[in-house]
TIMITOR-418905 format. One record per atom (N, C-alpha, C): x, y, z. Coordinates in steps of 0.001 Angstrom, whole numbers, plus 500000, padded with zeros to 6 digits. Each point is the difference from the previous one (the first is absolute). Example, Ala and Ser with C-alpha at 12.3 -4.5 7.8 and 13.67 -1.06 7.14 Angstrom:
residues 2
[[513190 494310 507800]]
[[499110 501190 500000]]
[[500900 501200 500000]]
[[499650 501050 499280]]
[[500820 501190 500060]]
[[499230 501090 500730]]
This chain:
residues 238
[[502823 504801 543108]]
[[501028 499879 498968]]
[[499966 498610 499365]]
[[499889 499250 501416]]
[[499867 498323 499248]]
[[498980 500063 498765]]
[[498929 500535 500267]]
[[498614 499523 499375]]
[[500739 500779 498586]]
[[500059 501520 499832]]
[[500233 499989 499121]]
[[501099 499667 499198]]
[[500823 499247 500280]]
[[501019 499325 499411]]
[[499261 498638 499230]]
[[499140 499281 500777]]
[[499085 498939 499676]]
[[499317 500676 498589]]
[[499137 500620 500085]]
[[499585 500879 499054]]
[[499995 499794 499140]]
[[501465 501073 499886]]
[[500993 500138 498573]]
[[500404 498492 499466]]
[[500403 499033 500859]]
[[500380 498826 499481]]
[[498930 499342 499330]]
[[498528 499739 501124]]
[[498542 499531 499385]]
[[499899 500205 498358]]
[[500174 501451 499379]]
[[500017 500945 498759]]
[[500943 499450 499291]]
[[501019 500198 500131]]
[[500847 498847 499055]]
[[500104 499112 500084]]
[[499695 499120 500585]]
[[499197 498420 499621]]
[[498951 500164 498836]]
[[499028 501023 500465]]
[[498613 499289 499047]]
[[500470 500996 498620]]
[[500993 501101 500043]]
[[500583 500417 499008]]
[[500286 498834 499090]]
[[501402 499192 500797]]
[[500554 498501 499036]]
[[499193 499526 499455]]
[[499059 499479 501101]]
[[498802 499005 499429]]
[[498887 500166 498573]]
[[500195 501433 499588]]
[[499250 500487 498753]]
[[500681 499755 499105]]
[[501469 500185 500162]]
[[500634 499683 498394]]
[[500067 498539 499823]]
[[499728 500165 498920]]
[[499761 498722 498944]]
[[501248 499434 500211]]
[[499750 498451 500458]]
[[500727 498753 499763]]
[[500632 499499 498848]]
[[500894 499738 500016]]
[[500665 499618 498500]]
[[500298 498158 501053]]
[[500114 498952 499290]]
[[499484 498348 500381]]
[[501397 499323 499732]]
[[501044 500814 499500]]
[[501101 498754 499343]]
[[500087 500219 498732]]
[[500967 499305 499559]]
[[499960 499823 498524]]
[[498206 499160 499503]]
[[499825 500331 498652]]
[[498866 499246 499815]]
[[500329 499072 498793]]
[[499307 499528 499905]]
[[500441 498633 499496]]
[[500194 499977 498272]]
[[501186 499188 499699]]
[[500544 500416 498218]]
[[498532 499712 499371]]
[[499849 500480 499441]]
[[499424 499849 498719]]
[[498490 500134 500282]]
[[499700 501073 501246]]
[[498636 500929 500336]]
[[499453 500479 498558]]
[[498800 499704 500302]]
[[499011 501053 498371]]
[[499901 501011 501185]]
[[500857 501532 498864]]
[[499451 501088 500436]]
[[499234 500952 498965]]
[[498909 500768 500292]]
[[499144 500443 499131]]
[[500871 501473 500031]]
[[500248 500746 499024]]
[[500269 501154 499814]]
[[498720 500910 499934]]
[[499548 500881 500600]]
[[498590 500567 499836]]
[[500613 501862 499855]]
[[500178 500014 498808]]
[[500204 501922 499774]]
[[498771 501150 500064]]
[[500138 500648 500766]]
[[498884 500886 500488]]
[[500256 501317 499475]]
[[501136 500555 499159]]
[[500651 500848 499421]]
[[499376 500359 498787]]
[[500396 501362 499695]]
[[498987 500349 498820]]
[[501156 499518 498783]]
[[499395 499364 499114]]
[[500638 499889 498276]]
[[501402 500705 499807]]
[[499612 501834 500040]]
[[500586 500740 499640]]
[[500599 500519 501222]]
[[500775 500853 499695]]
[[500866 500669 501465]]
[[499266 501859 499984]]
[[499818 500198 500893]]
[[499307 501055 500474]]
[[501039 501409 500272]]
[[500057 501133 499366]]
[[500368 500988 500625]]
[[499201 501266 500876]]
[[500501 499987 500984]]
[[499429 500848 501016]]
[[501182 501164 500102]]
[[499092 501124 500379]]
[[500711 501385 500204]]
[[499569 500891 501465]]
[[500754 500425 500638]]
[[499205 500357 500801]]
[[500909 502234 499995]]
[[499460 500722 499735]]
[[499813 500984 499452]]
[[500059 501388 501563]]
[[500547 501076 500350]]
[[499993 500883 500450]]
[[498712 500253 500932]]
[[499045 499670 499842]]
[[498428 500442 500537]]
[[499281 498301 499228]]
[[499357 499652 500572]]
[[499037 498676 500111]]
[[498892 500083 498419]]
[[500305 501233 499087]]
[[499019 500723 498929]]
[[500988 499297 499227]]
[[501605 499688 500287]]
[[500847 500001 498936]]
[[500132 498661 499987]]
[[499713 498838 500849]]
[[499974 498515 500564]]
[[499284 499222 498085]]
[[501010 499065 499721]]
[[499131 499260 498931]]
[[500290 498313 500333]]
[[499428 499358 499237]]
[[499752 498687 499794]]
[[499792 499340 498767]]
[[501327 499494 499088]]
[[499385 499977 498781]]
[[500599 498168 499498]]
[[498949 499360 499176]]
[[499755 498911 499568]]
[[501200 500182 498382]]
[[500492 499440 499751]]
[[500701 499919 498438]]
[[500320 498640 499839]]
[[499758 500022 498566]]
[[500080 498750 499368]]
[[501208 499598 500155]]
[[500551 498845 499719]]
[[501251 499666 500431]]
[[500538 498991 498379]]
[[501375 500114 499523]]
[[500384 498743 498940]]
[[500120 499129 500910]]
[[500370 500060 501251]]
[[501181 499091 500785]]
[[498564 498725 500642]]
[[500284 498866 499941]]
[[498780 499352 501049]]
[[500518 499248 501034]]
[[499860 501824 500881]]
[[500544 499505 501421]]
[[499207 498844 500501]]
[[498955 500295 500240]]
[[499035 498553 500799]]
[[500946 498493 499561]]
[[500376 499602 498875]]
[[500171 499072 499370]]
[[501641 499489 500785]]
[[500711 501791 499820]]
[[501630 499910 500583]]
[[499779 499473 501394]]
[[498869 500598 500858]]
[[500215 499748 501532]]
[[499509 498513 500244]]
[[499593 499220 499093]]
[[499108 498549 500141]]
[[501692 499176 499399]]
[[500968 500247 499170]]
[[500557 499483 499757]]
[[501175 499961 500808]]
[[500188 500936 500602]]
[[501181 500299 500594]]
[[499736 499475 501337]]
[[498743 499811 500679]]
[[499835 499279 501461]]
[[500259 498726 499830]]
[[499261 499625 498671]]
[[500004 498495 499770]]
[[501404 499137 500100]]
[[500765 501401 499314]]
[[501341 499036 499472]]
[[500965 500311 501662]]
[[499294 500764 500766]]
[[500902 499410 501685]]
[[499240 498907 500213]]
[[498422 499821 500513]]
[[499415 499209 500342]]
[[501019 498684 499420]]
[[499830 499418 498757]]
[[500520 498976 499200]]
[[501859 500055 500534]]
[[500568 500792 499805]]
[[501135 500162 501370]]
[[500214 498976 500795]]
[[498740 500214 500828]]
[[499787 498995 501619]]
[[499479 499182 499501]]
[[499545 499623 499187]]
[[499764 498295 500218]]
[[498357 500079 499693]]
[[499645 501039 499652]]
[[498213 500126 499988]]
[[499615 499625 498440]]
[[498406 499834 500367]]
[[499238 500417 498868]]
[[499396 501515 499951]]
[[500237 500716 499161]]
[[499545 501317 500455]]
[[498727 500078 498273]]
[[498696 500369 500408]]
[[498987 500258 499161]]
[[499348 501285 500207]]
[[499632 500894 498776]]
[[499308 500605 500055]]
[[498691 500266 499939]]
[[499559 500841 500828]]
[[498557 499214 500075]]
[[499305 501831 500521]]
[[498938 499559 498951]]
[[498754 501038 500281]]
[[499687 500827 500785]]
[[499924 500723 500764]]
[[499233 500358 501214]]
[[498462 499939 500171]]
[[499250 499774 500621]]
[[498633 500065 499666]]
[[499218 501641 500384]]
[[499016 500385 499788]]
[[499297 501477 499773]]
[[500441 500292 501484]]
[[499545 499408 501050]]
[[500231 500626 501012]]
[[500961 500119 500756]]
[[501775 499442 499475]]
[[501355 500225 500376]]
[[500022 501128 498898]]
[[499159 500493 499276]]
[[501088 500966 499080]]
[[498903 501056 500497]]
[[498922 500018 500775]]
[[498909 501425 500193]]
[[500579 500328 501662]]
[[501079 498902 500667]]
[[500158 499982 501113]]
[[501304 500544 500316]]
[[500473 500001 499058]]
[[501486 500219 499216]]
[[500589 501129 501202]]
[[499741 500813 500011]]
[[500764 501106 500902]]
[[499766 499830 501956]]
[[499103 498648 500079]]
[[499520 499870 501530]]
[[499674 498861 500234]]
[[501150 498529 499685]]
[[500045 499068 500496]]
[[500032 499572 501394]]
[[500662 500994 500740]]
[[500485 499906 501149]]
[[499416 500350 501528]]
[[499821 499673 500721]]
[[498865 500362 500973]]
[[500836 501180 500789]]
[[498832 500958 500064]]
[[500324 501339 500614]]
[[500607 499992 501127]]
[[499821 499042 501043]]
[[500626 500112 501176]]
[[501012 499094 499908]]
[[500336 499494 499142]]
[[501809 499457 499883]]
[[500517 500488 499787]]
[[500103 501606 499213]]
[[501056 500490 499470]]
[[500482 499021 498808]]
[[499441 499416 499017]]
[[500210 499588 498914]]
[[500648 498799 500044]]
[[500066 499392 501563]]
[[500968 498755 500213]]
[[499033 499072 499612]]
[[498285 500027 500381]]
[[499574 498665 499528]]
[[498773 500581 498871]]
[[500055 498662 499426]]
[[498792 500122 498595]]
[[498471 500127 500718]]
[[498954 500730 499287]]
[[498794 499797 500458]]
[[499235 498577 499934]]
[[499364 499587 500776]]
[[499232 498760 500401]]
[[499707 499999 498507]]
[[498596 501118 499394]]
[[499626 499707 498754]]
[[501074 499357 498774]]
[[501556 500317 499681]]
[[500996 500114 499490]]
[[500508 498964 499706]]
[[500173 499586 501954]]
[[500285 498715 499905]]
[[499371 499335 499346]]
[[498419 499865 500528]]
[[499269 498745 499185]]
[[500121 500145 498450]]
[[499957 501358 499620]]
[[500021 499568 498378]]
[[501661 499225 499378]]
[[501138 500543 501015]]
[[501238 499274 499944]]
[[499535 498466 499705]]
[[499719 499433 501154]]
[[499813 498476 500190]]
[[499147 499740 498782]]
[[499241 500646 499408]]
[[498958 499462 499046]]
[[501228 499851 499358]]
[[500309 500793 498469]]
[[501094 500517 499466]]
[[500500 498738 500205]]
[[500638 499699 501226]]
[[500918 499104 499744]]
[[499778 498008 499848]]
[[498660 500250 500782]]
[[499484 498668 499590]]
[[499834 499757 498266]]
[[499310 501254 499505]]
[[499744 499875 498481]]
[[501017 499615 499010]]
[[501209 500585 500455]]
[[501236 499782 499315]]
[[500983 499255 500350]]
[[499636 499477 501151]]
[[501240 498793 500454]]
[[501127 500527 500661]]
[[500315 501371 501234]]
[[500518 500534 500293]]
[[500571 499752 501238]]
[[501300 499519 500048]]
[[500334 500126 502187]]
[[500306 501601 500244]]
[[500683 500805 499199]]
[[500134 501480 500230]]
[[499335 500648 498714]]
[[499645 501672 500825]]
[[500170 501039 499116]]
[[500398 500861 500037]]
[[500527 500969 498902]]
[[501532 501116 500266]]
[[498618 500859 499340]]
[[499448 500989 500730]]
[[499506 501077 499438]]
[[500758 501468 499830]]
[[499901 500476 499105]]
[[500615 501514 499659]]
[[499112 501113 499918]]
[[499959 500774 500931]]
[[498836 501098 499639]]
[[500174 501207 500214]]
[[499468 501393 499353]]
[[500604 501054 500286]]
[[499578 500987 501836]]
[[501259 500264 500130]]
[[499835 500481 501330]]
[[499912 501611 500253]]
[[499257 500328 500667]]
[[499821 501484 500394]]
[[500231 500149 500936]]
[[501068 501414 499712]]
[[500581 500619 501787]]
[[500498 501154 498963]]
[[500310 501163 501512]]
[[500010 501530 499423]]
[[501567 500109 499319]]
[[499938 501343 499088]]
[[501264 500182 499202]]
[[501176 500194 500765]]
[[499771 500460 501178]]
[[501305 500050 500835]]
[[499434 500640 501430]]
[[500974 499761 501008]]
[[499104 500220 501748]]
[[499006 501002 500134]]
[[498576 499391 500511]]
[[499442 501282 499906]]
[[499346 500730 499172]]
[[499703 499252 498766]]
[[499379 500758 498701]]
[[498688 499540 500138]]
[[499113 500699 499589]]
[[498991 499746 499495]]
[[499829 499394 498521]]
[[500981 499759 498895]]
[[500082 499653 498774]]
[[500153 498717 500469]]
[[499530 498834 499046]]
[[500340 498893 499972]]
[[500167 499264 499278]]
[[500548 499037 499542]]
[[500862 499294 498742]]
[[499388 498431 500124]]
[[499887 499719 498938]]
[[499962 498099 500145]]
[[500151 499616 498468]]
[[500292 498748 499952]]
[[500709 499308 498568]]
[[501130 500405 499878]]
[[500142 499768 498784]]
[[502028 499979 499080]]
[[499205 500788 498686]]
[[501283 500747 499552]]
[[499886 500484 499004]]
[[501020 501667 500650]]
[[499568 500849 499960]]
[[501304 501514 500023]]
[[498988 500718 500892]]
[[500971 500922 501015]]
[[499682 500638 500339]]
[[500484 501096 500292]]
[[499029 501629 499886]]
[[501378 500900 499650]]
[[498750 500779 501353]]
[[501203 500834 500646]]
[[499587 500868 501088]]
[[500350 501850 499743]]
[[499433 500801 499636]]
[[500555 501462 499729]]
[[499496 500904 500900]]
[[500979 500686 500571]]
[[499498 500945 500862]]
[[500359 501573 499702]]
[[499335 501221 499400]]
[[500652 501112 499844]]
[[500472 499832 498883]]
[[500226 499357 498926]]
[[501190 499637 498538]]
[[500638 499083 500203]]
[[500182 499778 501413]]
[[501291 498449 500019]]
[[499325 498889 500139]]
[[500508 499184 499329]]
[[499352 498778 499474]]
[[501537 498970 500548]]
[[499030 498654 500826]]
[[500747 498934 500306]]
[[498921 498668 498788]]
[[500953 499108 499771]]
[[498923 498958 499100]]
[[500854 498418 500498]]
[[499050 499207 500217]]
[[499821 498636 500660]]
[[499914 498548 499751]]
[[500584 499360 500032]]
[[499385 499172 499483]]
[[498965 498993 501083]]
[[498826 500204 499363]]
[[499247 499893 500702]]
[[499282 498261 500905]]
[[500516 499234 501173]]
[[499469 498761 500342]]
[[499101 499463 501068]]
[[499306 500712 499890]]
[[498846 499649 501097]]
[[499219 498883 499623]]
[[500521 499287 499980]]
[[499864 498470 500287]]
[[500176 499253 500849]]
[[499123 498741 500621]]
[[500261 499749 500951]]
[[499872 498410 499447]]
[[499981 498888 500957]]
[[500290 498163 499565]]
[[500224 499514 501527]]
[[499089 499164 499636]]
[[499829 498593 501150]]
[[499257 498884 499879]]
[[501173 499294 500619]]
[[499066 498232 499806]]
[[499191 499575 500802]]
[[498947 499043 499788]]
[[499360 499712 500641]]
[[499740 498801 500149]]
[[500444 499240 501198]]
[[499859 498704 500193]]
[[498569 498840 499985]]
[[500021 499509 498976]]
[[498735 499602 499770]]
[[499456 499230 501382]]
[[500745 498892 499835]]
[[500162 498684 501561]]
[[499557 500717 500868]]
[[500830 500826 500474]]
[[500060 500646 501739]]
[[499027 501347 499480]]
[[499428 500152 499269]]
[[499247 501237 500034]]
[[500269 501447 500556]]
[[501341 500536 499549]]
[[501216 500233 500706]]
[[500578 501195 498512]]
[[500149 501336 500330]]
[[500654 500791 499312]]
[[501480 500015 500410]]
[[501018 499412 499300]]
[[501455 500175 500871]]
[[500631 501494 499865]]
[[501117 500675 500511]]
[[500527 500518 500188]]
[[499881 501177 498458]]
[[499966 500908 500081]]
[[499622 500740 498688]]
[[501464 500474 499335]]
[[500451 500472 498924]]
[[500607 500438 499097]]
[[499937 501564 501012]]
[[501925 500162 499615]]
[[500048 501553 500901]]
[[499480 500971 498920]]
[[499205 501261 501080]]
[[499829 501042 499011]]
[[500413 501200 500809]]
[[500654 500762 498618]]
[[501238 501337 500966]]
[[498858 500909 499335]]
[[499393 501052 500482]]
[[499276 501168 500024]]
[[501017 501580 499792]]
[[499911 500170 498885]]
[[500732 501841 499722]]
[[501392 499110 499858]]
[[500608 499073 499798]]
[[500933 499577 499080]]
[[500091 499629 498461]]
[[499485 500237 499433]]
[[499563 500397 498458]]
[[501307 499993 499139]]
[[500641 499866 498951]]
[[501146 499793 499244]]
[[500003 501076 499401]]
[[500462 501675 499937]]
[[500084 500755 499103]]
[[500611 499317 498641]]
[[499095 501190 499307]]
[[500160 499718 498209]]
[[500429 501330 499944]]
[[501234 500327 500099]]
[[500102 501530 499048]]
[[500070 500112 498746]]
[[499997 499153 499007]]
[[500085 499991 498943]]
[[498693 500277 499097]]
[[499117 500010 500970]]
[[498528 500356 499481]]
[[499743 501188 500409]]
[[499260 500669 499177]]
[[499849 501549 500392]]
[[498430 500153 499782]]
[[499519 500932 500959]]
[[498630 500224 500060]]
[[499667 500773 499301]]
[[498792 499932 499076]]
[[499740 500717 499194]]
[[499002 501212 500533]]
[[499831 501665 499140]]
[[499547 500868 500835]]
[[498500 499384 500313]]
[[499221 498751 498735]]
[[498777 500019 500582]]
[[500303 498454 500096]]
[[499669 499491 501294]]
[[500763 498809 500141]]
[[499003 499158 499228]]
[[498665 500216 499432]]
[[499036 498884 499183]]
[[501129 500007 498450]]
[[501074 500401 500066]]
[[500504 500224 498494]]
[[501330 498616 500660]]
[[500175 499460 500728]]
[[501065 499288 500542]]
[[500128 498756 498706]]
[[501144 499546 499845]]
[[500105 498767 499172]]
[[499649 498396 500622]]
[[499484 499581 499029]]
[[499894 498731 500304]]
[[501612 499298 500457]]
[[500304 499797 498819]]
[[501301 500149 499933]]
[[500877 500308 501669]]
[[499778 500819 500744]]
[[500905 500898 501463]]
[[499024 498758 500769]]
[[498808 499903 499761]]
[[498964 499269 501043]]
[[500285 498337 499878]]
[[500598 499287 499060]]
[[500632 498660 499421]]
[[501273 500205 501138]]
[[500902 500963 499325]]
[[501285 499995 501070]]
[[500053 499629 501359]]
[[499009 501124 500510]]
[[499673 500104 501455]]
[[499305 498650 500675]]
[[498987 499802 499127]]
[[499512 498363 500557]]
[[500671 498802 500054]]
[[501350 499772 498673]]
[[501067 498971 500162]]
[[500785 500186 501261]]
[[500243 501037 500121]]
[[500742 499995 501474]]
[[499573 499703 501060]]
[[498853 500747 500202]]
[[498859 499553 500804]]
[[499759 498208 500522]]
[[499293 499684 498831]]
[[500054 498329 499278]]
[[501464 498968 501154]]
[[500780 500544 499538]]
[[501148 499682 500467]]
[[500260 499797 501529]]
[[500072 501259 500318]]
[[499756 499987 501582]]
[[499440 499436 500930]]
[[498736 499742 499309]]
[[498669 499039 500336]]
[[500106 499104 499779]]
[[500747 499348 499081]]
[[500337 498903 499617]]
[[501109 498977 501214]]
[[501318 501256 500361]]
[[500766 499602 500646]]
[[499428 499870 501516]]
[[498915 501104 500370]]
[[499251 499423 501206]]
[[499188 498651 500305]]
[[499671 499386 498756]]
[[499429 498995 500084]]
[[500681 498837 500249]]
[[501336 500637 499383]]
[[500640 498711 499929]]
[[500572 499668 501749]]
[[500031 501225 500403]]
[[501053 500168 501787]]
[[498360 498908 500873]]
[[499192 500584 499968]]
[[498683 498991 500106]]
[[499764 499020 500095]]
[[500482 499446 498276]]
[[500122 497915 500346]]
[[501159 499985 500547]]
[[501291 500597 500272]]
[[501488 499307 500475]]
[[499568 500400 502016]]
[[498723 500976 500106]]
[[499915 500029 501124]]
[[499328 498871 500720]]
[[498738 499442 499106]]
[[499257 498962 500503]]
[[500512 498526 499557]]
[[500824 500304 499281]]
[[500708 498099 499543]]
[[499734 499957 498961]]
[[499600 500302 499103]]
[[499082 499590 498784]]
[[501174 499667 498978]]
[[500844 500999 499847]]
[[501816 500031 499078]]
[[500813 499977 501022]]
């Protein structure tokens, strides 16, 4: 009984020991690099009765989200006391985009490769942090085989009944340049989604409005926005 009591305790130790360290407050007036890994436009996904009915569709957008989510971090960052810059990603943070994270962390730490291009990145630009944003994939709800990632709408129909989403599979984390060190990540709630009833699915959903897909992504936008912000007030940053 002893031993396995030892065990179980051994396991949650090296459990603790994986999540990412957050160091203190960090210091006023840190250069942090903003690095957006997010597509331009906001994405609507459908996921349809039978896996034949499943879509994925790209639309142009008036709105320039990319531009809203760079301004709106900045102006918390600047909040706390920072310099907050936007800054590029290079080819292989945006081809890496969906698998920063090393497989056997469970998404708690960045890949070795990742890192190093981090640290480059940040030598080039004069960086003590970086707040990356990138889109995250996980299934439409427990148990599905459908799966969702980015912002933009998402509508689910089963039989004629139609639920519609606003869609945030997004995910954000900093990365400590100094300590070579991913801190504590931005929460992400899975099958908590913001109904839109005010949008209605159309019978062929490629006929959907830009317009319903703008709506759905501001809200979206938002949400993601307000997670980012719980993030820096978690690690000190505001």
């Amino acid at each position: 009984m002893r031993i396995i009591i030892l065990t179980i305790g051994l396991l949650f130790l090296a459990g603790c020991a994986s999540v990412p360290a957050n160091f203190g407050k960090p210091p006023a007036n840190s250069n942090i690099g903003i690095v957006l890994l997010i597509d331009e436009n906001p994405t609507y996904m459908h996921v349809g009765t039978t896996i034949f009915n499943n879509e994925s569709i790209d639309v142009a957008s008036n709105t320039e989200f990319k531009k809203l989510f760079g301004e709106q971090i900045s102006g918390i960052l600047k909040s706390g006391g920072h310099k907050p810059k936007l800054v590029e990603p290079s080819n292989k943070l945006v081809q890496e985009r969906t698998s920063l994270f090393s497989y056997m962390s469970s998404n708690v730490n960045f890949k070795d490769e990742i890192k190093n291009e981090l640290t480059l990145l940040a030598q080039e630009q004069g960086l003590d942090f970086i707040l990356l944003v990138y889109p995250n994939s996980g299934a439409a709800w427990p148990n599905s085989s459908a799966y969702l990632s980015g912002y933009g709408l998402y509508t689910r129909c089963f039989l004629g009944s139609c639920n519609v989403y606003a869609l945030d599979y997004v995910g954000a984390r900093i990365y400590d340049v100094n300590r070579n060190s991913s801190l504590k990540p931005m929460e992400f709630r899975f099958f908590q989604q913001e109904e839109m009833p005010s949008i209605l699915v159309p019978d062929n959903v490629n006929e959907i409005s830009p317009e319903d897909i703008d709506k759905a992504a501001m809200v979206a936008k938002d949400n993601i926005i307000k997670l980012i912000e719980n993030m820096l007030i978690t690690s000190e940053f505001i």
